[in-house]
C-alpha positions in Angstrom: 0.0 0.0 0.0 0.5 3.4 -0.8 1.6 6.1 2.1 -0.9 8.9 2.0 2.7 11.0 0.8 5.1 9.8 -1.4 8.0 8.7 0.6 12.2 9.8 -1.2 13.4 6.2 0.3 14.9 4.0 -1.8 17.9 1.5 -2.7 19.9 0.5 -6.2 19.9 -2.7 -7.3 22.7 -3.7 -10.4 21.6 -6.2 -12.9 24.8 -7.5 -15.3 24.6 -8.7 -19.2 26.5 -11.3 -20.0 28.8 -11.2 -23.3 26.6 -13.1 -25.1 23.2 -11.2 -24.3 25.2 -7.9 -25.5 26.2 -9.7 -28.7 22.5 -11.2 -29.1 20.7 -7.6 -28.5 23.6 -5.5 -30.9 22.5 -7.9 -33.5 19.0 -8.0 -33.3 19.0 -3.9 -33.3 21.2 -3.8 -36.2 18.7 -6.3 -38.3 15.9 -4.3 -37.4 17.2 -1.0 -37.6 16.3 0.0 -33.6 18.7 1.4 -30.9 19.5 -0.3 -27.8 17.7 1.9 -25.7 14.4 1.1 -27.6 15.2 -2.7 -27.5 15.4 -2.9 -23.5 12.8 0.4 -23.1 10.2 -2.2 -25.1 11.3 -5.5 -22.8 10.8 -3.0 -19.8 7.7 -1.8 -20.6 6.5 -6.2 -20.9 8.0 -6.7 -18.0 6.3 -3.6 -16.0 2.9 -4.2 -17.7 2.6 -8.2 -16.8 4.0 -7.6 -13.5 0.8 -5.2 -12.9 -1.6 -6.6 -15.7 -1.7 -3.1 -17.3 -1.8 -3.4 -21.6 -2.0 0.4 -21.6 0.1 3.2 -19.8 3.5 5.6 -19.8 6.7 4.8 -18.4 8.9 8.4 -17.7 12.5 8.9 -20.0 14.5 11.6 -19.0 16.3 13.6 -22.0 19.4 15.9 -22.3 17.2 18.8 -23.5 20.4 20.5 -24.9 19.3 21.1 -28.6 20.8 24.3 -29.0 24.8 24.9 -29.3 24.3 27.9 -27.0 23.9 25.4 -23.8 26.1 22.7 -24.8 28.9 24.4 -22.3 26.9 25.6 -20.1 26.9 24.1 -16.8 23.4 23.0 -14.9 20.5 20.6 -15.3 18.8 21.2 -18.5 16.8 17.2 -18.5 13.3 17.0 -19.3 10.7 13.9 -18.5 9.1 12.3 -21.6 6.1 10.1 -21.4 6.7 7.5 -23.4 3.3 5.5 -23.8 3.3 1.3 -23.8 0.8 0.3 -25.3 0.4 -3.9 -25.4 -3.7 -3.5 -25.6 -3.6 -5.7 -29.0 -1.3 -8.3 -27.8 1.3 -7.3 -30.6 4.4 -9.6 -31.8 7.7 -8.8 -30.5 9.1 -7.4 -33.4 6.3 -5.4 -34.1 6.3 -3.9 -30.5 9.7 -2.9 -30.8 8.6 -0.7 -33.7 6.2 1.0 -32.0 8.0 1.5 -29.3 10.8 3.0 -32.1 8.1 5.2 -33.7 6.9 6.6 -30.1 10.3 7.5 -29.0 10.9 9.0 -32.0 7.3 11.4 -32.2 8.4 12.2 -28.4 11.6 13.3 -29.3 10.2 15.9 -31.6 8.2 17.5 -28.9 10.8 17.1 -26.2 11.4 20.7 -25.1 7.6 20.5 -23.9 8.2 20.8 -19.8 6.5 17.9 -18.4 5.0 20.0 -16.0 3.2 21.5 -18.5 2.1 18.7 -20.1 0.5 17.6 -17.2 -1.2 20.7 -16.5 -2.5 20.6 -20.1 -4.3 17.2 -19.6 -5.7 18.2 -16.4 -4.3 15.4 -14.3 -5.0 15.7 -10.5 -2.4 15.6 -8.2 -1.6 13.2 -5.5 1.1 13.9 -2.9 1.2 9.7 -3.0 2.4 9.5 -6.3 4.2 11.2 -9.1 1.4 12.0 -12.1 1.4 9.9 -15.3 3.6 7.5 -15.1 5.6 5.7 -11.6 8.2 3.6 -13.3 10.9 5.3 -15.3 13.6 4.3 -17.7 17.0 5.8 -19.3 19.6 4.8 -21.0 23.5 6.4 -21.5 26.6 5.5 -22.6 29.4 6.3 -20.4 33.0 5.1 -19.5 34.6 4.7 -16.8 38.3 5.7 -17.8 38.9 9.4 -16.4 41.4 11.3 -18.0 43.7 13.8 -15.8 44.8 15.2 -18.8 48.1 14.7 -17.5 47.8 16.1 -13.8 49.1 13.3 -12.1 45.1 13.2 -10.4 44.1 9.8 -9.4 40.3 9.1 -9.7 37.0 6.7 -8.4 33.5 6.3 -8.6 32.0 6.4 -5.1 28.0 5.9 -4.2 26.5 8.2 -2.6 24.4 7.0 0.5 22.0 7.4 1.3 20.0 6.1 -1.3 16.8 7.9 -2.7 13.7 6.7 -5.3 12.2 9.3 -7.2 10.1 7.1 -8.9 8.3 3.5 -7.9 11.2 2.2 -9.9 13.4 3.2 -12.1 15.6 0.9 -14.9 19.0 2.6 -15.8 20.7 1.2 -18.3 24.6 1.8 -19.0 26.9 1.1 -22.1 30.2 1.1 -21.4 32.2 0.2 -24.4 31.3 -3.4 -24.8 29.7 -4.0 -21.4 26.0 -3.0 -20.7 25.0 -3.3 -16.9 22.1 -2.1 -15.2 20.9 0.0 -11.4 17.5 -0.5 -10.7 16.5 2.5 -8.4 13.4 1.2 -5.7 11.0 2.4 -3.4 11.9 0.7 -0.3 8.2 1.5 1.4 7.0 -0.4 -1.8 9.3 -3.5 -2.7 11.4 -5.5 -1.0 15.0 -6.2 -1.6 14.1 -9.7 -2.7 11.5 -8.4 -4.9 13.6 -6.0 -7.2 15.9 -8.8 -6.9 14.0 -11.1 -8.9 12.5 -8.4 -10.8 15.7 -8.0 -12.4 15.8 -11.7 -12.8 13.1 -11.5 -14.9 14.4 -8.9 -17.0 17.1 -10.2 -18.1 15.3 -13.4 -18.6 12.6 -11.8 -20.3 14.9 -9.7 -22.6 16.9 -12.8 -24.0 13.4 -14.8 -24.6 12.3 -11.8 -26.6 15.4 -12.0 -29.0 15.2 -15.7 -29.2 11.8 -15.7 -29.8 10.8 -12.0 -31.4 8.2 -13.6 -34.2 6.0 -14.7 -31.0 2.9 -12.2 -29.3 4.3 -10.9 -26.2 2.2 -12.4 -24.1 3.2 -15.6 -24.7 6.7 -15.2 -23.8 7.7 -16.5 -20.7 9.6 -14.3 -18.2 11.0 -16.9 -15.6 14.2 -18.2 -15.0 15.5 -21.5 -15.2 15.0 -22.0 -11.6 11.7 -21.0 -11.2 10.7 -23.6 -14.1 12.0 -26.4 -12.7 10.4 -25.5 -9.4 7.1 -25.2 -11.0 7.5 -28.4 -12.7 8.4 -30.2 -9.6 5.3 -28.6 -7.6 3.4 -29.8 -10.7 4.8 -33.6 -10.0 3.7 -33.7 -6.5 1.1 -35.9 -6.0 -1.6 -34.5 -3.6 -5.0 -36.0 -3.0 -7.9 -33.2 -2.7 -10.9 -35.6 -3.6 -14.0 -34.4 -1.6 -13.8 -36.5 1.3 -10.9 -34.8 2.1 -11.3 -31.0 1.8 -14.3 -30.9 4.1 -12.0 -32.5 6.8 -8.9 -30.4 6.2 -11.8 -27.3 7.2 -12.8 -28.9 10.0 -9.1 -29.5 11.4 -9.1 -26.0 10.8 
């Protein structure tokens, strides 16, 4: 449940592709002519809307906003939110889900110095302090590297985390690209989900991502999501040999 105010708390979870899932997902993009980031912005939005049964709603994409050469030097935080709608309501093929999702990016990206607050102004959305408005799960996507350059200094340089953590969102996917490694944080609500839960939410991502390439011809419904484990867990429940006939059940209430 929902506090009656949108709590900031929140953890990062990091989700890893293996070399072969990189090599899979380059080559399905470059046979279909799609980015990266609208291949695993497309799985995402699966994953999201069978996790809440939803064929129909926006996940949040932030964007550089510096389209003019005027800002490109300039120092502050030019991003803007787009809506990017995900829309599964006619149970579509992979392939041709990944399309749309390519066309929608690319209609958003024509009207991205909109302000998202005025967008939501303009369709009159009412706001809760519980929630943020249109969309509660967000995705990006950047390439970056991880080799500083002192540019001769003699400056030694790391990364370090800074604690503690925050959620803007419900969740939020970010995807990285580092040369040829692609790894993932998974920003959380921790008043929503539990560690274990993000944990095998990205489970099922990944999962989900390299049934899509295998299988892209096939509705999206229809592909499965779970992981190895989790299959042959089901299948062993499904083995077990339990006898509800119903001379039993009435008894088993009565125990009760």
């Amino acid at each position: 449940p929902r506090l009656a105010e949108q709590s900031l708390d929140g953890l990062h979870h990091r989700i890893f592709f293996d070399e072969k899932l990189v090599s899979e997902l380059r080559l399905y993009c470059q046979s279909n002519g799609v980015t990266p980031s609208m291949v695993l912005l497309g799985v995402y939005g699966i994953l999201v809307g069978r996790y809440a049964n939803q064929k129909d709603f926006c996940i949040g994409m932030p964007i550089a906003n510096r389209n003019h050469p005027q800002i490109e030097l300039l120092i502050g935080f030019f991003v803007n939110i787009l809506a990017i709608r995900c829309d599964l309501s006619d149970d579509p093929r992979f392939d041709e889900f990944i399309q749309s999702v390519k066309q929608t990016c690319l209609e958003a990206y024509e009207h991205e110095d909109l302000p998202f607050e005025k967008l939501v102004d303009e369709l009159g959305i009412e706001r809760s302090l519980s929630h943020n408005p249109l969309f509660q799960v967000a995705f990006s996507f950047q390439k970056t590297s991880n080799s500083l350059d002192s540019h001769g200094l003699g400056l030694e340089f790391e990364f370090a985390i800074e604690e503690p953590f925050s959620s803007k969102f419900d969740i939020t996917l970010a995807i990285s690209e580092d040369g040829d490694q692609i790894y993932g944080d998974i920003e959380y609500a921790t008043v929503l989900f539990s560690t274990d839960t993000i944990a095998r939410f990205g489970q099922h991502y990944l999962s989900l991502l390299k049934a899509c390439l295998k299988s892209s011809h096939k509705q999206v419904s229809s592909i499965p999501f779970l992981t190895d484990s989790e299959l042959c867990q089901i299948k062993d429940m499904a083995l077990e040999s339990v006898d509800y006939s119903l001379e039993t059940i009435p008894g088993m209430f009565a125990e009760m």
